[in-house]
C-alpha positions in Angstrom: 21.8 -5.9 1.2 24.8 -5.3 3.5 26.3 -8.5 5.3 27.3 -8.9 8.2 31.3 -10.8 9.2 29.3 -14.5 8.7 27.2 -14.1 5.9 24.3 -13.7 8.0 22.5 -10.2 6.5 23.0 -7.1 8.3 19.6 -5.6 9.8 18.3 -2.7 7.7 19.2 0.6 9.5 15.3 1.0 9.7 14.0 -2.3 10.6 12.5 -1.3 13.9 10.5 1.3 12.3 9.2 -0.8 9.4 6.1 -2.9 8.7 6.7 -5.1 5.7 4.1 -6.7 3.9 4.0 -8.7 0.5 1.4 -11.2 -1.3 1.5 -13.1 -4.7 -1.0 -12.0 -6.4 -2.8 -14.3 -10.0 -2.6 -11.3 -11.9 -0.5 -10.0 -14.5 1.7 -6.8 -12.7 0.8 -4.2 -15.2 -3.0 -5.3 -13.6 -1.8 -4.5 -10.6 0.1 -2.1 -10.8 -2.7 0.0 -12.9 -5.2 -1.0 -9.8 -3.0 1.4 -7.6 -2.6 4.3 -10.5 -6.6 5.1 -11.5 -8.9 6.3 -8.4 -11.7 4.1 -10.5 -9.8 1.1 -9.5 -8.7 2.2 -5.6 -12.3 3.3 -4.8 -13.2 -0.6 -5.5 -10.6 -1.9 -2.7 -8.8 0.3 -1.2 -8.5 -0.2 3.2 -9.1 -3.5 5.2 -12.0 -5.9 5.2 -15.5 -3.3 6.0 -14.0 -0.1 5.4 -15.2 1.8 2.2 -13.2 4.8 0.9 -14.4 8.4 -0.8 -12.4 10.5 -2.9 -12.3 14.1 -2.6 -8.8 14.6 -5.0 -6.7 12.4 -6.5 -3.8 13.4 -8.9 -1.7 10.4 -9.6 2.2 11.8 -10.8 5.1 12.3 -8.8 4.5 15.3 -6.0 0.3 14.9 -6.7 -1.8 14.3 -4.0 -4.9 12.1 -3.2 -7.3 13.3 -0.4 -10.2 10.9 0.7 -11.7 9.4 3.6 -11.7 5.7 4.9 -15.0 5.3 6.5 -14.7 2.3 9.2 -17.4 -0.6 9.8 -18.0 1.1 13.3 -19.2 4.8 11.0 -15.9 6.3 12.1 -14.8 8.3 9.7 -10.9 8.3 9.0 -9.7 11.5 7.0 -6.5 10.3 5.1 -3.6 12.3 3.1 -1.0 10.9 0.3 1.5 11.9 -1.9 3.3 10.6 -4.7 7.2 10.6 -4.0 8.4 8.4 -7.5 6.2 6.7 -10.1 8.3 4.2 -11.8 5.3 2.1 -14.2 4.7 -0.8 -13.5 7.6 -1.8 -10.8 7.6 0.7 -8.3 5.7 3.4 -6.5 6.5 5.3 -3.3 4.0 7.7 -1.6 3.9 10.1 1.8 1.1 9.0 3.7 -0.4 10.9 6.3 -3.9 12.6 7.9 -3.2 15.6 6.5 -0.6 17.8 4.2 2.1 18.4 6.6 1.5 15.8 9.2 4.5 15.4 11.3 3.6 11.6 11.5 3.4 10.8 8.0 5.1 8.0 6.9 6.4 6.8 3.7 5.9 3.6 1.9 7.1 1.8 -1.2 5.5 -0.6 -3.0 6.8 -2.7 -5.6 5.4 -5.0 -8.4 7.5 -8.0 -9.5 6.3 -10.9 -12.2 6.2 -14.2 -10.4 5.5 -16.5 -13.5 2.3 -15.3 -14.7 1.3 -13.7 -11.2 2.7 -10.7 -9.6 4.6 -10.4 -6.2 3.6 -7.0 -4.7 5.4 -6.3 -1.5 4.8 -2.6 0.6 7.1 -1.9 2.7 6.6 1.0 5.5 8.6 3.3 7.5 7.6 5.0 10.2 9.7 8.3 11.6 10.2 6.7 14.9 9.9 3.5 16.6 7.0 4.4 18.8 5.1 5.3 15.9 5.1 1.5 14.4 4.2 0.2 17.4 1.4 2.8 17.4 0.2 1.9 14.0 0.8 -2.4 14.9 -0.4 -2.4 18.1 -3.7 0.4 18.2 -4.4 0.7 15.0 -3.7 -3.3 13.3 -1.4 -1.8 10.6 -0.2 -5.5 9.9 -3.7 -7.0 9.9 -5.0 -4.2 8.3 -2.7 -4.1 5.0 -2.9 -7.9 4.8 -6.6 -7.2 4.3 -5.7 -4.2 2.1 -3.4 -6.4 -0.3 -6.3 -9.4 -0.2 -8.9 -7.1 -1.2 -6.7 -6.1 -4.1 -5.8 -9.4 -4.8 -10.0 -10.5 -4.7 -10.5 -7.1 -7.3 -7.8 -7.6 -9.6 -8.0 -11.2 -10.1 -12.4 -10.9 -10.4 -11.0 -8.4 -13.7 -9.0 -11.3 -15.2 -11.8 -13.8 -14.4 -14.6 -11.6 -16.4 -12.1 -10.8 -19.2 -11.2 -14.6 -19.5 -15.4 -14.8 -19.8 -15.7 -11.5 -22.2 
């Protein structure tokens, strides 16, 4: 990270297009990483608290795509787009994530996996092409809210999978 003159650190070039997110998580990261890499495990907890989500592709390496459908409490039905940009196992993974191949308003995020003792630190962070479009996403559509859920309802399926393994 870049410093400013007093030591003080030097805002990211992006930060007013960001949404950053991170959670520990009591799970070993090749856990949790491997929850984000097998469509058996995202099916399980994938979007914020009452959403469900269906598959219709998934291809998980660098440049595949997976194409499902986030289906809100409310019915609504939310058709969703991503793409694999780097796979690095079990530290880092970066993905395009849009409505659709091509949407002009995709936006990329990059999430990555660190060991905090025997848990795992998980932080995603997102950028948005424009300014506007974060606020958007904060403001209309509870991006912050809604990943925090996201990252507990990963957090609740991972750490149920240690729990009955412990038991097994």
């Amino acid at each position: 990270m870049s410093k400013t003159g007093r030591g003080v650190p030097a805002q990211s070039a992006t930060a007013d297009r960001e949404i950053v997110i991170s959670r520990v998580i009591d799970a070993p990261r090749d856990l949790v990483f491997e929850a984000f890499t097998g469509v058996r495990h995202l099916s399980r907890w994938w979007g914020p608290e009452g959403f469900t989500t269906t598959t219709h592709s998934f291809e998980f390496r660098v440049g595949g795509e997976w194409d499902f459908v986030m289906h809100g409490p409310d019915g609504t039905d939310y058709t969703e787009w991503i793409t694999w940009t780097e796979i690095a196992p079990p530290e880092r993974i970066a993905m395009l994530h849009g409505e659709f191949r091509g949407d002009p308003n995709a936006f990329g995020s990059v999430l990555t996996f660190e060991p905090d003792g025997a848990a795992t630190r998980i932080e995603m962070r997102t950028v948005f092409p424009t300014k506007e479009l974060r606020d958007e996403a904060a403001e209309k559509h509870h991006a912050i809210e809604g990943g925090q859920q996201t990252l507990s309802k990963l957090a609740a399926y991972v750490t149920e999978i240690v729990r009955k393994g412990a038991e097994g």
